[in-house]
N, C-alpha and C positions, 0 to 999 in steps of 0.2 A: 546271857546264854542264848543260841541260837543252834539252828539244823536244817540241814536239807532233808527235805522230805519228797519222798514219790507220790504225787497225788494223782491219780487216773492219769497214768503215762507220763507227765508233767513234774517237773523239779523245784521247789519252792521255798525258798530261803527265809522261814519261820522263826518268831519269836513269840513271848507268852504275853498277852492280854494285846495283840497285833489283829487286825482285821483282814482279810484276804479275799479274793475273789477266786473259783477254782471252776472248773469242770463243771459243769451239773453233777449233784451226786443225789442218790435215790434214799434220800435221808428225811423225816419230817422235822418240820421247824420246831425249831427248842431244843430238840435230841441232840444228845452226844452220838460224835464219830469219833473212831479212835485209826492212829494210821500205824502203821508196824515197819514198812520201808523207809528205815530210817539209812540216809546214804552219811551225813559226817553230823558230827556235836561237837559243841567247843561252848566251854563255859570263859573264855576268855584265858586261861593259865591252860586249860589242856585242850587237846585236840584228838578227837578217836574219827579213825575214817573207817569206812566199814569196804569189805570184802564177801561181797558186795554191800551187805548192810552190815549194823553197828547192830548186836543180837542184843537183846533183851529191855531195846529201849523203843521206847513208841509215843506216838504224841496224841494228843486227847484235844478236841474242837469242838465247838457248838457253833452249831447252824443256826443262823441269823435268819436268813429266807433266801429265796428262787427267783431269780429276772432273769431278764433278756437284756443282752450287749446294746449296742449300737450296733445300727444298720452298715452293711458294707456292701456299697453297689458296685457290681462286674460289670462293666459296658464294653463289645466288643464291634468294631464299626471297620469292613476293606471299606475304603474310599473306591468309589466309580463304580461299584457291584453291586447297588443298594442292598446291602446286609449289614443291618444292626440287630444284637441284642443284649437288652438290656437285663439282668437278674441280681437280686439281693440275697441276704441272710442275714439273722440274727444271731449271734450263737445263745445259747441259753447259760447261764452262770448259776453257781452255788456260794453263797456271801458266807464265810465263816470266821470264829473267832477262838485264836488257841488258847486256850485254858491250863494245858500241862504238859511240858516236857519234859517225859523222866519214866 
């Protein structure tokens, strides 16, 4: 059994006892999050796609813990203008683990 899910703007093709990396989500570690955007479900024989969502089904996760990505460096350089600059970012991530879909 498997579903898309809308996780903070983001679509994610979930299954139950799956790990996942998502968004930061403003959840403490251990706790359950539950998601309600559920966009399709398929237990393998059926398929429901929702309009826009599939009503009365929702998916239930436990948050793992909170990091940060890999670094992604922007380096911007005209040749013959001496203009370089350099900038990074991390983005920050939410580690979770689905529990229940149903």
């Amino acid at each position: 059994m498997f579903a898309v899910v809308d996780i903070a703007g983001q679509q994610f093709n979930v299954e139950v006892k799956a790990k996942y990396y998502v968004p930061k989500l403003d959840v403490e570690v251990d706790k359950e999050v539950t998601f309600d955007k559920v966009l399709l479900l398929s237990d393998g024989k059926k398929t429901q796609v929702g309009a826009p969502t599939v009503g009365g089904i929702s998916v239930t996760a436990k948050v793992l813990g909170h990091l940060k990505d890999d670094k992604v460096i922007v380096f911007k350089k005209k040749r013959r203008k001496s203009y370089k600059v350099k900038k990074g970012h991390r983005q920050q991530l939410t580690r979770i683990e689905v529990t229940k879909i149903g």
